[in-house]
N, C-alpha and C positions, 0 to 999 in steps of 0.2 A: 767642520765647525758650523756651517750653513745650517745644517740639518739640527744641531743645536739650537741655534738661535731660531728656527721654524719651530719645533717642539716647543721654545721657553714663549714663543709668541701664542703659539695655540694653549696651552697651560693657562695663559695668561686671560686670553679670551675667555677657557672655559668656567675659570675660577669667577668671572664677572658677569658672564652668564649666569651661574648657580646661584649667584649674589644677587642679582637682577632679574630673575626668571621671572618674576610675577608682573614688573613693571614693562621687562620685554613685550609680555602676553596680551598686557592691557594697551599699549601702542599700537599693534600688530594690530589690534581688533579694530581700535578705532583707525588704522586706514582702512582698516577692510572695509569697515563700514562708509567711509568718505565715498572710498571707490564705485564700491553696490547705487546701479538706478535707485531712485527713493521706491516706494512701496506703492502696489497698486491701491491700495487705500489712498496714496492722496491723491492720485489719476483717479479714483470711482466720483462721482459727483450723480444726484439723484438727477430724475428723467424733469424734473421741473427746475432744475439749476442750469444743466444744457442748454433748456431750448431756451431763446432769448425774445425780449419785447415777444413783436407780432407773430412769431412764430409759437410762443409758445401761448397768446391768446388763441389762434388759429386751432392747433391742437386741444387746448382746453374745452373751446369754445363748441368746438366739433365732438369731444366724449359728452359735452353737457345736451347738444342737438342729438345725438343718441339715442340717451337716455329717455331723455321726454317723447322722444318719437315713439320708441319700444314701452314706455307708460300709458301713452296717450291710444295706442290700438287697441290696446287692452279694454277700451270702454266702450259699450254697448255701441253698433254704429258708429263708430268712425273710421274701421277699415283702415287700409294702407294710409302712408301717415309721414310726411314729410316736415321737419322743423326749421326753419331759419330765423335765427335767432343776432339782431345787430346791439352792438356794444358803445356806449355813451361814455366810458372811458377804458382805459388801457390800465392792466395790474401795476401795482406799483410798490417798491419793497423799501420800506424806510430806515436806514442805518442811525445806530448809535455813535454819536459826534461826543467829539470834546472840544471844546471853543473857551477860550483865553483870551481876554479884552486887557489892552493897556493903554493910558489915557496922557497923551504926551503936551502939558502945557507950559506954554512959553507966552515970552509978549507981544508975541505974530500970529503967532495960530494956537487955536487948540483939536488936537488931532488925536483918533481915536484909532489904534489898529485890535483890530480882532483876525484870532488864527483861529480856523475850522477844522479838526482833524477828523476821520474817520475812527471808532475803535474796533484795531482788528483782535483778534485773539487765535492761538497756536493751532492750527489745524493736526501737526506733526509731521514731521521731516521737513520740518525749518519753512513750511509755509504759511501762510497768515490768513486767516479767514476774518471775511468783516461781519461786526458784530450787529443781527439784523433784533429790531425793535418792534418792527409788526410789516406783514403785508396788509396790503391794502387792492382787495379785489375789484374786477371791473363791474362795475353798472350794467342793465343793461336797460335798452334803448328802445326795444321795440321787439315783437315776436310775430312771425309767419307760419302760421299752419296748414298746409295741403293738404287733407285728407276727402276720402270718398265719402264721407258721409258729411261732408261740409254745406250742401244746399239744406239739410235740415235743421232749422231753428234749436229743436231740441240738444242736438249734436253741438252746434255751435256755442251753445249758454254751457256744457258740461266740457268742451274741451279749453273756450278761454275761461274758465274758472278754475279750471287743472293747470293751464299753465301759468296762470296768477300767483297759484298758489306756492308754483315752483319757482317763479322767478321773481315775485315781487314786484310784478309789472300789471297796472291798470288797465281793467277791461277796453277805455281809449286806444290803449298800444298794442294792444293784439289782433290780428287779424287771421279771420279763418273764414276759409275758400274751398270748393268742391274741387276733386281734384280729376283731371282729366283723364274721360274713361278709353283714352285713345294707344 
């Protein structure tokens, strides 16, 4: 009689199963998917989301000293070529806010509260990314040029007008200097 009532229990299962196959299918999936780490997609972040504030002024600031050093040998006389280049502000990345004012009066006070939010928006796999509105790059402040052809007048009018041109920066704030032949 046991084995009866085992059979009419599994019968029973099976016919609900068959009945339910599809709904079984699509449950099963979605714990699979609960269970699974999320997706290296939302662990990748670009090489300038990483690095943070001064580090990643330091990095930037160091391909842009690079750059102009490796432009700047390239012109007639000025030889080896070292660039330091100082910073009058820090990058700064301005988010889309959503702000709600309510204006609460009575016969004591009158009181204004306002809420600030950030606007994030879905990155996927249920993380939120903030919604950015503009960078805002650094300034810069002043520029250092070592090069060996730096005692020459000629050299010196063609490499602070090179690096004028690349950073925005007034022939006052540039400075260029022979570089030592030791």
């Amino acid at each position: 009689m046991k084995k009866m009532v085992k059979n009419d229990y599994l019968k029973l299962i099976k016919k609900y199963a068959d009945k339910y196959k599809y709904l079984l299918i699509i449950i099963c999936a979605g714990i699979i998917l609960l269970i699974l780490p999320s997706s290296s997609d939302s662990k990748a972040v670009s090489n300038e989301e990483s690095l943070a504030g001064e580090q990643y002024e330091e990095y930037k600031l160091g391909e842009v000293e690079k750059k102009i050093s490796g432009a700047l040998r390239e012109i007639e006389g000025v030889g080896k070529t070292e660039v330091v280049l100082t910073l009058k502000s820090t990058m700064e990345t301005v988010y889309q806010t959503d702000s709600q004012s309510n204006r609460a009066l009575s016969e004591t006070s009158d009181a204004l509260d306002i809420n600030v939010q950030t606007v994030t928006v879905s990155a996927g796999s249920g993380l939120q990314k903030a919604l950015v509105v503009k960078r805002i790059y650094p300034e810069y402040m002043g520029a250092l040029i070592v090069c060996e052809g730096g005692d020459r007048a000629a050299v010196r009018l063609e490499v602070t007008n090179a690096v004028s041109a690349l950073t925005g920066l007034g022939s006052d704030k540039i400075t260029v200097v022979k570089r030592n032949s030791g």
